[in-house]
PLY file of the C-alpha trace (Angstrom):
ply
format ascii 1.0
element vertex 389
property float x
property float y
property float z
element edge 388
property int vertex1
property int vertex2
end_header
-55.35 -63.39 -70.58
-52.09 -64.34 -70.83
-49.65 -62.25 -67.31
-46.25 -63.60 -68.80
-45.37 -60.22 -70.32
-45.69 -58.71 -66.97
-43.95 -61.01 -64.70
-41.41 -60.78 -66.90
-41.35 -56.49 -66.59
-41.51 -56.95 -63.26
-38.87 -59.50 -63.23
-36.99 -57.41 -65.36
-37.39 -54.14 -62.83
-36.02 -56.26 -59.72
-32.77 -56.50 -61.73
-31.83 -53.24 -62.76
-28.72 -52.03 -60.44
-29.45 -48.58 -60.55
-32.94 -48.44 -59.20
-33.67 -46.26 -56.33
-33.33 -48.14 -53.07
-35.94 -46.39 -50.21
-34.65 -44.34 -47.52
-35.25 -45.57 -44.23
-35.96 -43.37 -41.09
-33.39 -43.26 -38.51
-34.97 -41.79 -35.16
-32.04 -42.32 -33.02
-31.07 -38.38 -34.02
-33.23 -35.86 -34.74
-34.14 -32.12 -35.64
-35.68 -31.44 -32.02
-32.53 -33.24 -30.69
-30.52 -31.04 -32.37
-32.30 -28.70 -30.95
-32.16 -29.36 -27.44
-28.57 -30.24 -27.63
-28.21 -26.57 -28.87
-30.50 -25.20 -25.84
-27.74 -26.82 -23.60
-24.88 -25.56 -24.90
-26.47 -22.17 -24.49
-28.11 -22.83 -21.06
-23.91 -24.17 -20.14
-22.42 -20.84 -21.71
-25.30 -18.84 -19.53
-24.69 -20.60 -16.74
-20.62 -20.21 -16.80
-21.10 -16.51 -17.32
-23.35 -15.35 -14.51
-21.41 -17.76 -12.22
-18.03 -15.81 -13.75
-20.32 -12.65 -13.14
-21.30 -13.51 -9.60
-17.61 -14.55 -8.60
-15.89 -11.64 -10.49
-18.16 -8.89 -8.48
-17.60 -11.20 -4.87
-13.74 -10.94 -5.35
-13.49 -7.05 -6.03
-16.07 -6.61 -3.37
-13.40 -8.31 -0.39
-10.13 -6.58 -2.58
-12.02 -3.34 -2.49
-14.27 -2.64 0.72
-14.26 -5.38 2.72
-10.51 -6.64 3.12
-9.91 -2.79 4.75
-12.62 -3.69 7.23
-11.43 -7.03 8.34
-7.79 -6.11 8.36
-9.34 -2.85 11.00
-10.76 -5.83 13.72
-6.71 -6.76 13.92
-5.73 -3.27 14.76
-4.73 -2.57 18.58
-4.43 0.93 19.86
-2.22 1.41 23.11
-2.92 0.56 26.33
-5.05 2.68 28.04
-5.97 4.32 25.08
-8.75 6.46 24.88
-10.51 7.32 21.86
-12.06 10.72 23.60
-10.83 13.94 22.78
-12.26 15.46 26.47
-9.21 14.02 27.38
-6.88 16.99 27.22
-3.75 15.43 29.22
-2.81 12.61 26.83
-0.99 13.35 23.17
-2.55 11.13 20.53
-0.14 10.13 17.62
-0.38 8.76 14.18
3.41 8.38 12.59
3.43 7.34 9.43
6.73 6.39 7.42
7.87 6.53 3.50
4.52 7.26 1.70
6.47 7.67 -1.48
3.07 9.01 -3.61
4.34 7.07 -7.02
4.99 9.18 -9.78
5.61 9.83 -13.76
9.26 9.47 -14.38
10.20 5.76 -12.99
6.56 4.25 -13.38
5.05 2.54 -16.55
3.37 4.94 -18.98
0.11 5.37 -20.77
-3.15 3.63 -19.13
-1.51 1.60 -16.95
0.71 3.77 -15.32
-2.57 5.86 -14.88
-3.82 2.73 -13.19
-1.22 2.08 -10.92
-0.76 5.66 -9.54
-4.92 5.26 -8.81
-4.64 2.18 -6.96
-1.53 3.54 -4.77
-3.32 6.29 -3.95
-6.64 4.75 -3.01
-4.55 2.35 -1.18
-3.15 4.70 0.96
-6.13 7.31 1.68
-8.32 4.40 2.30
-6.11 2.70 5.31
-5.03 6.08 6.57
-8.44 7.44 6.80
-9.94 4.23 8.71
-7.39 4.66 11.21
-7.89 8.50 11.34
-10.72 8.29 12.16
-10.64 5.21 15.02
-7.77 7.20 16.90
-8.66 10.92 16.11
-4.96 12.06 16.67
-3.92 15.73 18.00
-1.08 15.19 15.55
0.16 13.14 12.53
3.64 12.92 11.48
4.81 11.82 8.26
8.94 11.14 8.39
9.88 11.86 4.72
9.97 10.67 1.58
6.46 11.98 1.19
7.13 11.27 -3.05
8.64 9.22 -4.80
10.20 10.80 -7.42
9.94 14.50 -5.33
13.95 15.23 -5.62
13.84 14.48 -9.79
10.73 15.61 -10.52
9.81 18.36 -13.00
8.32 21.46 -11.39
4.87 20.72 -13.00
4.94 17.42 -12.05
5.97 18.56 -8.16
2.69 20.58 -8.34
0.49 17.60 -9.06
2.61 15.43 -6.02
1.70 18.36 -3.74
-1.99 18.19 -4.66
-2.37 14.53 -4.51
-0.58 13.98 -1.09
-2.71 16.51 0.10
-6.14 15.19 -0.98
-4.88 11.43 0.10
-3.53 12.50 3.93
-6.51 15.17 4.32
-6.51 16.19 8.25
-9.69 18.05 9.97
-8.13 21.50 10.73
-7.87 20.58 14.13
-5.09 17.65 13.74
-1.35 19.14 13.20
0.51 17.94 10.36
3.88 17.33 10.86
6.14 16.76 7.66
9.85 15.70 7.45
11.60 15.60 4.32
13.44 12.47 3.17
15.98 11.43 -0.11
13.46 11.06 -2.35
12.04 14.55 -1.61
15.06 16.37 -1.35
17.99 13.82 -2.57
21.18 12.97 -0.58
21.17 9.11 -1.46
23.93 8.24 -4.38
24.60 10.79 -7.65
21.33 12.62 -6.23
22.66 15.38 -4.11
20.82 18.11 -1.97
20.59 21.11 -3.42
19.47 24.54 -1.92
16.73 24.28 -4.36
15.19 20.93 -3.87
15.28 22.17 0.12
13.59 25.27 -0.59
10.71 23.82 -2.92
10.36 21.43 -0.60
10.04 24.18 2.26
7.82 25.99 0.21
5.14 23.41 -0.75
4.90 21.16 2.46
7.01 22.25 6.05
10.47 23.35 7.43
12.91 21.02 7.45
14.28 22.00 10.73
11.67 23.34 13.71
10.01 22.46 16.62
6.39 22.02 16.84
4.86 22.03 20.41
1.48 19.61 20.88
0.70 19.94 24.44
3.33 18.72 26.91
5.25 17.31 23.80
7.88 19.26 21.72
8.21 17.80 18.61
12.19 18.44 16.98
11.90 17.83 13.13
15.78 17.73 12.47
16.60 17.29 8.37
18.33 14.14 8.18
17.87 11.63 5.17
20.53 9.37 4.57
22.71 7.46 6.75
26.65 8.97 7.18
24.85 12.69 5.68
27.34 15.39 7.05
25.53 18.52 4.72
23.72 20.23 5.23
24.61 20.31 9.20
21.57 20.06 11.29
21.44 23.69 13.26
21.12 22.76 17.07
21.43 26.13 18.52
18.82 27.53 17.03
16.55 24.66 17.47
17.30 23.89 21.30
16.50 28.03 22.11
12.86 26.88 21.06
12.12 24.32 23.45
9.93 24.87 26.30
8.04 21.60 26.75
8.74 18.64 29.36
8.95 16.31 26.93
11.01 15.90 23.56
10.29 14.16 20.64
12.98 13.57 18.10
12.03 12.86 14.90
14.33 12.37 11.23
14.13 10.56 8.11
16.58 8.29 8.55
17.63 6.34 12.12
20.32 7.89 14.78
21.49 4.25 14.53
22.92 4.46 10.37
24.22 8.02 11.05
27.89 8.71 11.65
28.84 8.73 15.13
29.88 12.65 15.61
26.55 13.44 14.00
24.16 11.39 16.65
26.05 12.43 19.49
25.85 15.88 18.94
21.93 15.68 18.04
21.53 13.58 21.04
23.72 15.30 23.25
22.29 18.74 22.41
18.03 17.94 22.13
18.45 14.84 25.03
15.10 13.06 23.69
13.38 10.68 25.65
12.09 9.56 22.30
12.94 9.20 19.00
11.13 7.90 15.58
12.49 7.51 11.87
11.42 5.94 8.66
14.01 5.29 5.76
14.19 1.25 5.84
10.75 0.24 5.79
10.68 -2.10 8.72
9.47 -2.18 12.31
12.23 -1.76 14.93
13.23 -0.32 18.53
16.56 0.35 19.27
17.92 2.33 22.70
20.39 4.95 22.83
22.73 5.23 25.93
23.43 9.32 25.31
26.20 9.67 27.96
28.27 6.30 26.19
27.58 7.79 22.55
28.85 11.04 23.38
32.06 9.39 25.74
32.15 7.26 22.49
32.09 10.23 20.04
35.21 12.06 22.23
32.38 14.86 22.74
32.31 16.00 26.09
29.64 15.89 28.28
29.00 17.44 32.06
28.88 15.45 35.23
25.13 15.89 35.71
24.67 14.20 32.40
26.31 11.28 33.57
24.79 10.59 36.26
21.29 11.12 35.08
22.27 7.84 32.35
19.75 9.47 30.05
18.73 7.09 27.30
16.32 7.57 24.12
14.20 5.25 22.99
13.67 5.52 19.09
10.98 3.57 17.25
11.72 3.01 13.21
8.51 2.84 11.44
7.34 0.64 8.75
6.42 2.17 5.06
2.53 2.51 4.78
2.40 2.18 1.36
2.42 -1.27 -0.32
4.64 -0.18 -3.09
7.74 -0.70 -1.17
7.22 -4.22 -1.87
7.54 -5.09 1.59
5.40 -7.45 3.89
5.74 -5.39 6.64
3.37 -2.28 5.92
1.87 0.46 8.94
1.66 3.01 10.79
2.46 3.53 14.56
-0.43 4.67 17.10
1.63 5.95 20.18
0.09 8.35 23.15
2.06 9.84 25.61
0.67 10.80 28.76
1.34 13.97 31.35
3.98 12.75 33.21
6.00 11.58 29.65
5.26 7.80 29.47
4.61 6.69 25.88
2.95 3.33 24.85
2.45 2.36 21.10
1.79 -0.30 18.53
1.69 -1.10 15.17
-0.97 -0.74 12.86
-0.32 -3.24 10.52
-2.03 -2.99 7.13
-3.31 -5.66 4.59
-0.95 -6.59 1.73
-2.74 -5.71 -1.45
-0.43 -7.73 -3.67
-2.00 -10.52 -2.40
-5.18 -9.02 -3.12
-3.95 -8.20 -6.26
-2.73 -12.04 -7.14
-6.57 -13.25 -6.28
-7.43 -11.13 -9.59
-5.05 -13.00 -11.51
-5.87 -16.20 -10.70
-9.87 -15.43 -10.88
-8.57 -14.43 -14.31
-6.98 -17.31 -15.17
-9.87 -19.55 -13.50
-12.61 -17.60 -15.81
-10.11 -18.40 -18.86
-9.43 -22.17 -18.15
-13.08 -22.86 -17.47
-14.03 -21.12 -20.71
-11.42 -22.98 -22.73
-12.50 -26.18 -21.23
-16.21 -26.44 -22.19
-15.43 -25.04 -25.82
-13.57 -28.29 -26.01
-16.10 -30.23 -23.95
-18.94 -29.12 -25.96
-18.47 -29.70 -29.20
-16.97 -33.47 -28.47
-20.57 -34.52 -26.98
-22.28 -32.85 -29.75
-20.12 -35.08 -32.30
-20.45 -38.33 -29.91
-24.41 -37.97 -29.54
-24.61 -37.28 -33.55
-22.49 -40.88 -34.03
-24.31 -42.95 -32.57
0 1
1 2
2 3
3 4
4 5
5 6
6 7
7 8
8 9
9 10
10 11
11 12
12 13
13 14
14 15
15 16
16 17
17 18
18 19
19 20
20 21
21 22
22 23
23 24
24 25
25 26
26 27
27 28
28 29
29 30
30 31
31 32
32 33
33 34
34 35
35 36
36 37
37 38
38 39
39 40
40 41
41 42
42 43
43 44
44 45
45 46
46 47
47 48
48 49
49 50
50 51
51 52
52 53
53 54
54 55
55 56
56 57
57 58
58 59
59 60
60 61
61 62
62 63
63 64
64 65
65 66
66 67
67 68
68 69
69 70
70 71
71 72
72 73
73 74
74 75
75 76
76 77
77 78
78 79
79 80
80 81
81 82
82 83
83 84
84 85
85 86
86 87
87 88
88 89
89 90
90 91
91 92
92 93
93 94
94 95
95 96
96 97
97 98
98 99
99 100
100 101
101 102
102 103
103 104
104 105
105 106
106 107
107 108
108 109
109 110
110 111
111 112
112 113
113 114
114 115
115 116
116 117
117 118
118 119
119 120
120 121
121 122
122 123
123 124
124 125
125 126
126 127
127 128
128 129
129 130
130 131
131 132
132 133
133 134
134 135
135 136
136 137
137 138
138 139
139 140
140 141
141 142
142 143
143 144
144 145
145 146
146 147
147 148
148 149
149 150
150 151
151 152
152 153
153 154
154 155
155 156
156 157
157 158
158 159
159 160
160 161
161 162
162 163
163 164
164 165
165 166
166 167
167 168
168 169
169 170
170 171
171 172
172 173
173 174
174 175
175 176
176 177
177 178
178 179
179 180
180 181
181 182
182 183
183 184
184 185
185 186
186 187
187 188
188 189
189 190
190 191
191 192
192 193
193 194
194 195
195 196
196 197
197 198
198 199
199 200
200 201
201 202
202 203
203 204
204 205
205 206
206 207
207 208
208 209
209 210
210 211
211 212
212 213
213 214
214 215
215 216
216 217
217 218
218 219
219 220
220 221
221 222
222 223
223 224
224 225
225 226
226 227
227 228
228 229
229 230
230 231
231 232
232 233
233 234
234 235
235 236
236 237
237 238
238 239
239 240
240 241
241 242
242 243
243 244
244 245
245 246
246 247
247 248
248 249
249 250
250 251
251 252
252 253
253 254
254 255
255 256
256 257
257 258
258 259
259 260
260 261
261 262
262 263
263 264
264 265
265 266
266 267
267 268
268 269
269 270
270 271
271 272
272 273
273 274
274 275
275 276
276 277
277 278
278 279
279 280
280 281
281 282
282 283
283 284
284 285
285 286
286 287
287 288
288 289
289 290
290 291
291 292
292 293
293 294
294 295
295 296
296 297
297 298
298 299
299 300
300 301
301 302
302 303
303 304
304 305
305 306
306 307
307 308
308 309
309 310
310 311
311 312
312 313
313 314
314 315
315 316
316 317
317 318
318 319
319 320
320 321
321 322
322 323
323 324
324 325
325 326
326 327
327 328
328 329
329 330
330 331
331 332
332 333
333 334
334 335
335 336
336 337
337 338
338 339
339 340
340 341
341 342
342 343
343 344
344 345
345 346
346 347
347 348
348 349
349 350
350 351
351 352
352 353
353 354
354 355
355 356
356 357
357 358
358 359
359 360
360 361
361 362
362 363
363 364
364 365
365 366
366 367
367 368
368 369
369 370
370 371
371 372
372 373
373 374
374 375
375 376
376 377
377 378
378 379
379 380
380 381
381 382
382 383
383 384
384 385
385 386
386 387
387 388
């Protein structure tokens, strides 16, 4: 039998171009590797999110609860101090300056005004609780501007200040409350002036503005002055020196002795004769002593012999804001007691700056968001690197 026909067919098939050339298998990729490399993209993604999860609810955990309780190891009551009511013969104090409750007017709108207002207020009943309850005062004294936009604010939205400040500062029945009005309450700073009006809401919703409340041994003289160089309305002397009774006086006013004109001071100096004194107004922390004789002699006010040779001198204690608003470092309250025989020892409270506490959300935040960014870059490159090769 004659094969040339069919060599040549077959010689003739191993020329043609277009003849199907066989696939070959490449095993260097495949479907189960595609697989797995989409298992660890997932099992990454997982991973970043409940560490994100785990981190997010650590951080709010120290801003929220547990920051308050460190910050309270810091704190250091007065000498001697004794946290037992049985005893009767010492006058436990918690002062407390520029609260300024934030309100509708001057903050942002919408949600996150809503949001801020929360957080000041949380901010402040949570510190001023803790410490209520670690000193368990006969008294606490706020010296003025109790709100922040008090002296502007509509009478609706007065109504909702009152209510607030008095579910933040809640006091057993037990504790006095002492309340001073300050600019922002009642005006008196710049193109917002006093008015009869402001003084009388603010009368009629929280305390006089001028009195004398008596704690024990202690008379307390709440006299209504809230901005430096104020001349009116005129503090009333007469009628507040006829109610004092007690060994020991207490002045207290918005604003320091030290920024008021120099006829005013020496007439509510040389009329009350503190041994102490305690303001607010500046936010800051500072003692200053007041030489009554040489600020009367200085003020061309006269004064008896008796008086000068006593040298009687008042010590006054400004007190820091306690709210964190302010936007100062420096944020507290005062813890003072004052014994029997009229010796007072204090200290400062100092409270933990929630800005900062506030700037560790941010830059969790921006953590979370970098990280993310990063392996939706990183990701996809190895998955078009291993596919390559």
């Amino acid at each position: 039998m004659d094969d040339t026909p069919v060599t040549k067919r077959r010689h003739l098939h191993a020329h043609v171009p277009n003849s199907p050339v066989p696939l070959q298998r490449d095993d260097r990729f495949s479907p189960s590797e595609g697989d797995s490399l989409k298992g660890l993209r997932c099992g990454h993604l997982l991973t970043f999110r409940k560490t994100a999860l785990l981190v997010g609810v650590l951080v709010v955990l120290y801003n929220e609860v547990l920051v308050y309780y460190i910050n309270k190891t810091s704190w250091k009551l007065p000498p001697g101090f004794s946290q037992f009511r049985e005893d009767d013969q010492i006058v436990r104090l918690i002062i407390a300056g520029d609260p300024q409750i934030q309100g509708y007017q001057y903050e942002v709108g919408g949600f996150v005004g809503w949001i801020t207002r929360l957080d000041s207020d949380r901010y402040l009943s949570k510190t001023f609780h803790l410490l209520l309850d670690m000193v368990q005062p006969d008294a606490v004294i706020f010296l003025g501007d109790l709100e922040d936009e008090g002296s502007v604010a509509s009478d609706e939205e007065y109504s909702d200040y009152v209510q607030r400040f008095y579910q933040i500062f809640h006091v057993p029945t037990e504790t006095k409350l002492i309340l001073l009005a300050g600019d922002n309450d009642i005006g008196g700073e710049g193109a917002d002036v006093i008015t009869q009006e402001k003084m009388l809401r603010f009368e009629k919703n929280f305390a006089p503005l001028n009195e004398v409340v008596r704690v024990k041994n202690v008379d307390f003289i709440k006299v209504n002055l809230v901005t430096p160089y104020q001349e009116v309305p005129a503090v009333p002397q007469t009628q507040l020196v006829s109610q004092l009774s007690a060994p020991v006086r207490v002045l207290l006013s918005h604003v320091t002795l030290n920024a008021a004109r120099l006829q005013t001071a020496a007439k509510i100096l040389g009329s009350f004769m503190p041994q102490y004194a305690f303001s607010a107004h500046f936010h800051k922390y500072e003692r200053t002593a007041f030489d009554i004789t040489r600020i009367m002699k200085s003020a061309g006010l006269p004064y008896s012999a008796d008086l000068g040779r006593k040298q009687l001198v008042t010590q006054e204690i400004q007190v820091p804001t306690c709210s964190y608003r302010m936007g100062t470092a420096e944020i507290g309250y005062i813890v003072v007691t004052i014994d029997q025989a009229g010796e007072m020892s204090s200290s400062v409270v100092w409270l933990p700056r929630r800005y900062v506490n506030l700037g560790v959300y941010v830059v969790y935040l921006i953590m979370v968001v970098l990280t993310w960014l990063i392996q939706q870059v990183c990701l996809p490159s190895k998955r078009h690197h291993m596919t390559g090769l």
